[in-house]
C-alpha positions as CSV (number, residue, x, y, z in Angstrom):
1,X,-15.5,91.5,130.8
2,X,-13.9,88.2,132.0
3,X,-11.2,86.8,129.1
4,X,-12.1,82.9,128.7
5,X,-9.4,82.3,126.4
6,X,-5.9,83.8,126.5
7,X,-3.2,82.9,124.2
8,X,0.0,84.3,125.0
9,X,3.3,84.6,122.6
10,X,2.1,81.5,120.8
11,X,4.2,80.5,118.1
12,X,4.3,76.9,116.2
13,X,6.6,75.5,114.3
14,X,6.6,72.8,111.9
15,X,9.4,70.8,110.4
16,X,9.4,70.7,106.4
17,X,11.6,67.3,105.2
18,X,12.6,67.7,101.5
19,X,13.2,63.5,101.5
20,X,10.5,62.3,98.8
21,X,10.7,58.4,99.8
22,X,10.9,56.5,103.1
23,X,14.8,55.1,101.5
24,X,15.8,58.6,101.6
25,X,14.7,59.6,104.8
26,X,16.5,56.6,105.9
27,X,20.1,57.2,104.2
28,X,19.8,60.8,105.6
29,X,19.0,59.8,109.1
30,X,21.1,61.3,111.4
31,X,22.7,63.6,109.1
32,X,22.9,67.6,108.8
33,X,19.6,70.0,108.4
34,X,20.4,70.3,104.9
35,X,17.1,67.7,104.3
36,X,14.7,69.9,106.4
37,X,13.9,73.0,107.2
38,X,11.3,75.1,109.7
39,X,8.3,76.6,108.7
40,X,6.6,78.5,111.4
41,X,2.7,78.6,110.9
42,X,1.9,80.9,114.0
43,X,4.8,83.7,115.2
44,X,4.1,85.3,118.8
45,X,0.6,85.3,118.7
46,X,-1.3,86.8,121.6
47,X,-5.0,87.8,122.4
48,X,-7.8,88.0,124.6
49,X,-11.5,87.0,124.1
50,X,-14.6,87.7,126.2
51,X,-16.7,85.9,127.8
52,X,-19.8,86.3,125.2
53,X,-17.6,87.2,122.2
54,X,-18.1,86.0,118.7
55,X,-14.2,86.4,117.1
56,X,-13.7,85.8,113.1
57,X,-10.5,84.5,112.6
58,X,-10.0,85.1,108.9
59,X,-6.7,85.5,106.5
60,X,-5.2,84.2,103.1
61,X,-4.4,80.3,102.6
62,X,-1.8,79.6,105.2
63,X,-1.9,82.1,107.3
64,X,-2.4,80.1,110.5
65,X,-5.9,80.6,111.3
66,X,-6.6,76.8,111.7
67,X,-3.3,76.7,113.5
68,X,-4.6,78.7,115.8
69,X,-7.6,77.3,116.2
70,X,-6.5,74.1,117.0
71,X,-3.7,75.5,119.4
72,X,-6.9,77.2,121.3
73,X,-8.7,73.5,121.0
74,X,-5.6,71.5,122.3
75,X,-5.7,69.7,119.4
76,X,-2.1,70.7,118.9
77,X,0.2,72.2,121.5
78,X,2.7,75.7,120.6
79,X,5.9,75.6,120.2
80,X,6.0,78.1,122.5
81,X,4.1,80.3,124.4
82,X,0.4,78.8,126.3
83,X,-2.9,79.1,125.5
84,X,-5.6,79.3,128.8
85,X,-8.9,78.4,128.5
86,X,-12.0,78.9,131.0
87,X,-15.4,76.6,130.6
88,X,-16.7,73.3,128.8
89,X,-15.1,73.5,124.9
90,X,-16.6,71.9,122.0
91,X,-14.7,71.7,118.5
92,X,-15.9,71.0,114.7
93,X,-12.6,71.5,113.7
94,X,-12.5,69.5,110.7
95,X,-14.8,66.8,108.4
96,X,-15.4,64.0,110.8
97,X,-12.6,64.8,113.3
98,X,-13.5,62.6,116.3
99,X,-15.9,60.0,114.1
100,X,-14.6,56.2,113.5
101,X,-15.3,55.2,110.1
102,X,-16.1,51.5,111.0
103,X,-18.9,52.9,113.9
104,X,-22.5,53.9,113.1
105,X,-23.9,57.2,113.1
106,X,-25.2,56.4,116.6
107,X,-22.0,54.8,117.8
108,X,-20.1,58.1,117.4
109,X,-22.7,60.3,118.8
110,X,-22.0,58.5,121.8
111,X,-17.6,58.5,121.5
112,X,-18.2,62.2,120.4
113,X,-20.0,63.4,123.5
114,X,-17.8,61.7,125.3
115,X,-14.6,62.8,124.1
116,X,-16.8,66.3,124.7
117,X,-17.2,65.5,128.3
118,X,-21.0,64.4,128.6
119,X,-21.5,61.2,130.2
120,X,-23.9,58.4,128.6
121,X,-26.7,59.5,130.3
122,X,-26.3,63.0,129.5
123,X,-26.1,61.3,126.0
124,X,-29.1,59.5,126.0
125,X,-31.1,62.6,127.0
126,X,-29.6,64.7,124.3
127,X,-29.8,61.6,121.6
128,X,-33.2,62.5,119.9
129,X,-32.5,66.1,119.5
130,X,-28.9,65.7,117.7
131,X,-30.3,63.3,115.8
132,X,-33.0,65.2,114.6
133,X,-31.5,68.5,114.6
134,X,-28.8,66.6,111.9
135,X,-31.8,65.2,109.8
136,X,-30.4,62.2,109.1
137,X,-32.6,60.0,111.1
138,X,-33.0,57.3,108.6
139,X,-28.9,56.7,108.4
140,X,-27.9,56.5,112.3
141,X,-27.6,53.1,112.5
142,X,-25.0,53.1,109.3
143,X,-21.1,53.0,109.3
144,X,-20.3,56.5,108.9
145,X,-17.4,55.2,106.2
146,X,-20.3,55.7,103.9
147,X,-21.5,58.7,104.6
148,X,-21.7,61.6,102.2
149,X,-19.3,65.1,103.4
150,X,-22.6,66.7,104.3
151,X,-23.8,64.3,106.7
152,X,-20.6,64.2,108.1
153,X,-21.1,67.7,109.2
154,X,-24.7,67.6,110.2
155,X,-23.6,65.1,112.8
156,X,-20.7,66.4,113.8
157,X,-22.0,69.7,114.3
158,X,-25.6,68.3,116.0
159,X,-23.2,67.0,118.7
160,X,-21.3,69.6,119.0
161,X,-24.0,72.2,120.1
162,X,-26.1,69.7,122.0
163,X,-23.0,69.3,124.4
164,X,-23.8,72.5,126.0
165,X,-20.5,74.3,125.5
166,X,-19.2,77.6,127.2
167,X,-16.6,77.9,124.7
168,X,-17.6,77.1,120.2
169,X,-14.7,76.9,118.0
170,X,-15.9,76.4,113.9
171,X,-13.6,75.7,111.0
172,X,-14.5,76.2,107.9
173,X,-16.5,73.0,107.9
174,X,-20.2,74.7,107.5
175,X,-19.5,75.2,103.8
176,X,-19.6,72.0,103.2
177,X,-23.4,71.5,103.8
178,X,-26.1,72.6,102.1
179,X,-28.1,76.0,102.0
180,X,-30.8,75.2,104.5
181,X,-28.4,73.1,106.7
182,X,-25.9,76.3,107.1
183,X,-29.0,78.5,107.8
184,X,-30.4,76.2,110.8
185,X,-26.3,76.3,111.9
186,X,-26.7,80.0,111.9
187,X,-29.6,80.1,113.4
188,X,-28.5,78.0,116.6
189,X,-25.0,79.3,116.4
190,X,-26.9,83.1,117.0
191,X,-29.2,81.6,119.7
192,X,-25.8,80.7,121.4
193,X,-24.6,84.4,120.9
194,X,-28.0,85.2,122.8
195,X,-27.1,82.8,125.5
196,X,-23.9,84.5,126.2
197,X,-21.6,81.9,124.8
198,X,-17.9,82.6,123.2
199,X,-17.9,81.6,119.3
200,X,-14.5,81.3,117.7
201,X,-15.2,81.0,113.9
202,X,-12.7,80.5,111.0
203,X,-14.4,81.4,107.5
204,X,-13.4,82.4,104.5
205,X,-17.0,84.3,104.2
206,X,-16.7,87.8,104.6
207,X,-20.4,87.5,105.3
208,X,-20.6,85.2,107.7
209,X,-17.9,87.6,109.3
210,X,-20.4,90.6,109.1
211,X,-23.4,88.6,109.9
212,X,-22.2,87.0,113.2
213,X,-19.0,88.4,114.3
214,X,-18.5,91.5,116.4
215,X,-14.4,91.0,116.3
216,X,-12.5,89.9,113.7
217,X,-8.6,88.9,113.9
218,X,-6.8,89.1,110.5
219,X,-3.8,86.7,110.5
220,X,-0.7,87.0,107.8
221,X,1.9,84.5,107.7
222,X,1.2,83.6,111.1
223,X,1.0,86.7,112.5
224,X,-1.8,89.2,113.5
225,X,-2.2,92.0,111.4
226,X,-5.4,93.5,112.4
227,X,-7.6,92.9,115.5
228,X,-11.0,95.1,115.8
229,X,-14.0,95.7,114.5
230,X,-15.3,93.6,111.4
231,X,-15.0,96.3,109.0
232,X,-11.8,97.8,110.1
233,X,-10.2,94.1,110.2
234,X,-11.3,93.6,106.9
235,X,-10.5,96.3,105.3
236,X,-6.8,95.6,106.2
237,X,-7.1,92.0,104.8
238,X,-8.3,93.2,101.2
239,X,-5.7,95.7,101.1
240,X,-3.3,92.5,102.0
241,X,-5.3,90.9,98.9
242,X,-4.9,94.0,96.7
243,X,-1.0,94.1,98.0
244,X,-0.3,90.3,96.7
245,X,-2.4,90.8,93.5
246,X,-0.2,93.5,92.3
247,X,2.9,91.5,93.5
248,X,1.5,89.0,91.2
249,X,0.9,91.1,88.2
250,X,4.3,92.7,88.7
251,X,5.6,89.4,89.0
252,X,4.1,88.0,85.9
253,X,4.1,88.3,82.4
254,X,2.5,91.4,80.8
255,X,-0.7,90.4,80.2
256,X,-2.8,91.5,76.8
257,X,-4.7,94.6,78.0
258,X,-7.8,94.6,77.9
259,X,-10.3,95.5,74.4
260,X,-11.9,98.1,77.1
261,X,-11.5,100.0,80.2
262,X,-13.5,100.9,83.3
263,X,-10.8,104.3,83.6
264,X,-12.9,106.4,86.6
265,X,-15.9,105.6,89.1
266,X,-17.6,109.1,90.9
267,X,-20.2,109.8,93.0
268,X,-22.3,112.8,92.3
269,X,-24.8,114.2,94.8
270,X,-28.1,115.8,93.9
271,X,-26.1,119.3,93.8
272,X,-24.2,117.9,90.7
273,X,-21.1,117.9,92.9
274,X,-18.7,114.9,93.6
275,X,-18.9,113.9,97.4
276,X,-18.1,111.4,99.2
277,X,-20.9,111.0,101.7
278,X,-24.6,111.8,101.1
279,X,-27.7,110.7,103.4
280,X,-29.8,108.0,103.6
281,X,-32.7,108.7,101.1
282,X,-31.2,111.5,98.8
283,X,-30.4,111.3,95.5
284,X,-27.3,110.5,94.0
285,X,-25.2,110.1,90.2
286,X,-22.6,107.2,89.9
287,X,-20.9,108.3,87.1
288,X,-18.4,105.7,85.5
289,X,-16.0,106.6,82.8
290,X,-14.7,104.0,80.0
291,X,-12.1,104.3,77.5
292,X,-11.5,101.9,74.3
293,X,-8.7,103.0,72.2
294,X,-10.7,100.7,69.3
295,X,-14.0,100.7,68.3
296,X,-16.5,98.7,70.6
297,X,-19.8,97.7,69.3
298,X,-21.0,95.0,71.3
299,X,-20.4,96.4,75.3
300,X,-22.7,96.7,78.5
301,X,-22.0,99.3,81.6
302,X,-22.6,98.3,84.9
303,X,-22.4,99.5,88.3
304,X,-22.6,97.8,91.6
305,X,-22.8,98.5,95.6
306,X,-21.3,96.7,97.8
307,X,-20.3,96.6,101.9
308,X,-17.1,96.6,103.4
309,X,-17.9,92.8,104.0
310,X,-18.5,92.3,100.4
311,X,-22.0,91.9,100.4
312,X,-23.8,93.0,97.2
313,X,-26.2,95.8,98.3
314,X,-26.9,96.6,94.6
315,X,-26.2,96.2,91.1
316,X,-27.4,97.1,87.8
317,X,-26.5,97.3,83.9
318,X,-27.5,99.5,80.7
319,X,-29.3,96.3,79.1
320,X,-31.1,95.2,81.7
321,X,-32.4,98.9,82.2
322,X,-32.8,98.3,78.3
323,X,-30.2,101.0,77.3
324,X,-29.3,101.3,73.7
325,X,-24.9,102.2,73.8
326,X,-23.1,104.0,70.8
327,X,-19.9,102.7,69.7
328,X,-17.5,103.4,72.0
329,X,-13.8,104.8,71.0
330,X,-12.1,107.0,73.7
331,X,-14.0,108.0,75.7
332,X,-17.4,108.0,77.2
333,X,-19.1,108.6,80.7
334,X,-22.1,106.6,81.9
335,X,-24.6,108.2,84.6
336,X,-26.6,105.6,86.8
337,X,-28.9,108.8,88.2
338,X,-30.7,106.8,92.2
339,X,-33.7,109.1,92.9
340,X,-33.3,108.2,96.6
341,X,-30.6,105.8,98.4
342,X,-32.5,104.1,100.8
343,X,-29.2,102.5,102.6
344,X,-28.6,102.3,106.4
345,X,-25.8,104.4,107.8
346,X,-22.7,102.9,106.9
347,X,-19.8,102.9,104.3
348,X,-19.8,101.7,100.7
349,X,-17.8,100.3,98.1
350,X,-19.2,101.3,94.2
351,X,-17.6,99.3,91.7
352,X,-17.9,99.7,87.7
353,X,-17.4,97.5,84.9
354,X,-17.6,97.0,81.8
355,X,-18.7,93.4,79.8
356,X,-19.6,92.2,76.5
357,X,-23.7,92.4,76.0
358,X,-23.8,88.9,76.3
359,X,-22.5,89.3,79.9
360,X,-18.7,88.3,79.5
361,X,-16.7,90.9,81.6
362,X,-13.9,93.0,79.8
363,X,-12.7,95.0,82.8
364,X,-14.0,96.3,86.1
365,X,-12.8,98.6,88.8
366,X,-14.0,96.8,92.1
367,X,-13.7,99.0,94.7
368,X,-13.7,102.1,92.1
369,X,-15.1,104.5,94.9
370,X,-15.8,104.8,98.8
371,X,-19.4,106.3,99.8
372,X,-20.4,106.9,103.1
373,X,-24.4,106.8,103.9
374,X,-25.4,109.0,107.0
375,X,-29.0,109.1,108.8
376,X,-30.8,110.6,111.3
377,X,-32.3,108.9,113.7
378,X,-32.0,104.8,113.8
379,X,-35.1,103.5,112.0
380,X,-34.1,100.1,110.7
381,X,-31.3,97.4,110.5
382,X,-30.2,95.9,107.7
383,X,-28.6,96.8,104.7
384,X,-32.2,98.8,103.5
385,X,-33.8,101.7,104.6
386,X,-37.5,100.8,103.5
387,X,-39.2,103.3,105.7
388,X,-42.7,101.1,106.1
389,X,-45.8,102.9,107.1
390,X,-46.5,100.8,110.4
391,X,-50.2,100.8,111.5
392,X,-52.7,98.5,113.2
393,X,-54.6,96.4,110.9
């Protein structure tokens, strides 16, 4: 496929100054380093993406994923290195990057496109279906200074798809509008993917990842530390997570353990045995073990399926399957028995935790096991296996 963006050995640096006030800066003008220092937000990053790509660029606070994205953007240039692009570009990098706050709505429809490259009468042909796709008909003709954050981004992002774009880039900017505005963006942003377009996205949804994505790019201080497939990527990145969250806790003061304790999560198949893979449709035992070295009266046991992008598949609890608990001191196991997992072929996480009756957790193990779902034939997409009988009605 033909790369239509290449960044090569792209690092950027940024200078730190420690003066608090500008009379300090100025008394220490000309002077040693000793009042700055370098921070370097991207470090020899290089990469390819295809023509027709969708790439998640995902990674802890300040890793450099909007670094990057910007560097690809030209809104900022690398301290070294180059980034190449091929085709039209068109960037919602940010809340109202590109708008004047003293112009209308309609006045920065028109200085947006251009800055994108359309002229006015491309404009004017497009006007009436940014403007509608943004929904906020009835404010165009208003300074945008008093606009709320979400109609911000309905405009911005009306224009920027309506400018006919090779090449997408998208911050993190979609969360800020609401539920059925990020659903129509999702919806045109996958009508792009079926028009062969190249989407560069920064999110911190794994979803969003899983839903649109068919690379992701896992950046850690300003480096790349995975580059693949979705799940693959992110798996690396929550084991980064799980890496800094016991640097943390080892960091930190002891903290009170907790009353109770999710100690062990298994999967049993139908056989009674422990496995680690089953198929789609057979039964199956998540057996969770939990320990209280007191007596516990008031507790719940729960269970829950997710995906490698953190989806929620499934998850259920003793008392909303109405299940009386004894006390529990040392301990006790809990069976969750599945008469059939109807899941797609894929891999798993089953988590199990343990919470007050009222719903307040104690203690959970998150990714307490790792099931992989096989099937036969392909007979669905999704994250169900329903099985429908399909006839003519």
């Amino acid at each position: 496929m033909t790369a239509v963006v290449r960044v090569e050995n792209v690092s950027k640096r940024f200078v730190i100054r420690k003066e608090k006030s500008l009379k300090e800066r100025l008394l220490n003008f000309g002077r040693s380093n000793l009042h700055k220092e370098d921070f370097w937000a991207l470090r020899d990053v290089s990469l390819e993406i295809d023509a027709g790509s969708t790439v998640g660029l995902v990674g802890p606070n300040g890793s450099g994923k909007s670094t990057l994205l910007k560097t690809i953007g030209g809104i900022i240039q690398p301290t070294h290195g180059s980034v190449r692009l091929r085709g039209r570009l068109a960037a919602l990098l940010e809340l109202g990057a590109g708008f004047h706050p003293d112009l209308t709505g309609r006045e920065n429809v028109y200085l947006n496109a251009s800055i994108l490259g359309l002229s006015r009468s491309q404009t004017d042909r497009y006007f009436d279906a940014i403007v509608d796709f943004s929904g906020i008909e009835q404010f165009i003709d208003t300074q945008v200074k008093f606009y709320s954050s979400g109609m911000y981004v309905r405009l911005a992002f009306a224009v920027a798809v309506h400018v006919d774009p090779d090449i997408l880039l998208v911050d993190e900017v979609l969360a800020v509008g609401d539920e059925p505005f990020q659903r129509k963006c999702m919806d045109r942003i996958k009508t792009f993917q079926h028009e062969g377009r190249t989407i560069v996205l920064v999110t911190h949804s794994l979803g969003q990842v899983g839903e649109l994505c068919d690379r992701a790019v896992v950046l850690q201080r300003g480096t790349v530390a995975a580059d693949g497939e979705p799940d693959v990527a992110l798996r690396v990145l929550r084991e980064g997570f799980e890496a800094d969250r016991r640097a943390v806790e080892a960091a930190s003061p002891e903290p009170e353990p907790p009353i109770a304790t999710v100690t062990k999560v298994e999967v049993i198949d139908g056989a009674g045995e422990p496995t680690d893979t089953i198929r789609s449709g057979d039964p199956l035992c998540i057996r969770v073990t939990y320990r209280a070295d007191e007596p516990l009266d008031d507790w719940r046991a729960g269970i829950r399926i997710d995906t490698t992008l953190a989806q929620v598949v499934y998850g259920t609890n003793t008392v909303l399957a109405g299940v009386d608990l004894p006390t529990l001191h040392g301990e006790q196991a809990v069976e969750f028995h599945i008469a059939d997992v109807n899941l797609v072929a894929g891999q798993y996480y089953v988590a199990g935790a343990i919470g007050h009756r009222d719903g307040t957790p104690i203690h959970q193990i998150a990714q307490g096991a790792l099931l992989t779902v096989t099937a036969g034939a392909t007979r669905s997409f999704g994250l169900v296996d329903l099985q429908p009988a399909v006839r003519l009605a």
